[in-house]
N, C-alpha and C positions, 0 to 999 in steps of 0.2 A: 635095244630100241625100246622106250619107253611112249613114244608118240606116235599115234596112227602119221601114216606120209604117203602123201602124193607125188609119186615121180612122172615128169611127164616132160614132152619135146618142148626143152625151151630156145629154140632154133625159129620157132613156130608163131606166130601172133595169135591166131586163132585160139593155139594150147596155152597163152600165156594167159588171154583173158581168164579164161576158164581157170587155171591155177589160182593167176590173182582172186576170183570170184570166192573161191572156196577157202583161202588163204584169209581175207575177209569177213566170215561169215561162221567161219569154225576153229578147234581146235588143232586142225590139222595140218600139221607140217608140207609145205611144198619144196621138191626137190628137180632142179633140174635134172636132165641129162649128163649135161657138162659140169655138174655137180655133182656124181654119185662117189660116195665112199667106198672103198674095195670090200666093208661090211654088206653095205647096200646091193653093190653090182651083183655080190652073189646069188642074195636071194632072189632075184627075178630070173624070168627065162631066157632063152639064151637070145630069143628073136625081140627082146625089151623094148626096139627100137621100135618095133610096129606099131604100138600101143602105149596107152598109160598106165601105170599101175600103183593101187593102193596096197600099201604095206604094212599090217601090223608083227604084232608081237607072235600072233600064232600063225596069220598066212598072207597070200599076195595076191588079190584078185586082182583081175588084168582085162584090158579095155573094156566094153560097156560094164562089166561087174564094177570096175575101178570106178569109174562116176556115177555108177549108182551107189556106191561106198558112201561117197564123199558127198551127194543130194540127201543121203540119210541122218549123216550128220551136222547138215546145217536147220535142221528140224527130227530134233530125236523123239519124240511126244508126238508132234503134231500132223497135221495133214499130209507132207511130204512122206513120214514116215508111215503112216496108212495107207497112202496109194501103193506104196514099193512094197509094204506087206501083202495089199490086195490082191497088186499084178500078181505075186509071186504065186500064188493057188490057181494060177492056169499053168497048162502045159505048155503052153507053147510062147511065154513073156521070155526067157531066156535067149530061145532061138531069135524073137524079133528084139530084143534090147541089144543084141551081142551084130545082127544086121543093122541097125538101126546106128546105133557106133561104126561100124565097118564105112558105111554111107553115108554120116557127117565126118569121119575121117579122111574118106576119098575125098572127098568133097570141101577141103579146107581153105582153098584158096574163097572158092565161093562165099561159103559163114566169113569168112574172114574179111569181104568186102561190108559185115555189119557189126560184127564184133571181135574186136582185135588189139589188141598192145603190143609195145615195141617189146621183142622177144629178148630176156634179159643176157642174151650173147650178144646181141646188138644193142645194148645200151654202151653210149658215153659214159666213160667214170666221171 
């Protein structure tokens, strides 16, 4: 694997914006679900369905880590990238980044009545 990759529920409207958004805006490869290569499948864990996950060459961080992966690289230099540095020197930015993910996850149908695309299992060829 040579490209960071975003794997994520593309079953999902809400998770499609979101991939589109970053798919957009960086160099980072989006992967469905229903897309994973038996390379791919492997390295994630075994529960992959719960969450999203960003994949590189050395590791796979997975739900809120994975979109803070991927908000770092659509601003590597800039502001984006200092606030995620800044959070990072509290104790306790993990615990609420990793809830904070869990609770717009639960909560998808909701966001997804504001921001959402047709999930690319449900598109027309």
């Amino acid at each position: 694997m040579t490209e960071p990759t975003l794997v994520f529920d593309d079953d999902c409207g809400f998770c499609t914006w979101w991939a589109e958004f970053f798919d957009e805006r960086t160099d980072v490869r989006v992967v469905g679900f229903s897309d994973l290569t038996p390379e791919l499948r492997e390295r994630l864990p075994e529960d992959y369905v719960e969450c999203s996950h960003f994949v590189t060459d050395d590791e796979v961080r997975s739900c809120g880590a994975s979109i803070e992966a991927g908000l770092a690289r659509i601003d590597d230099v800039g502001a984006v990238r200092e606030a995620i540095e800044f959070l990072r020197n509290f104790e306790d930015y993990e615990r609420v980044r990793e809830n904070g993910y869990r609770w717009v996850a639960d909560n998808r149908d909701f966001w997804g009545q504001f921001v959402s695309k047709t999930p690319p299992v449900r598109r027309e060829e």
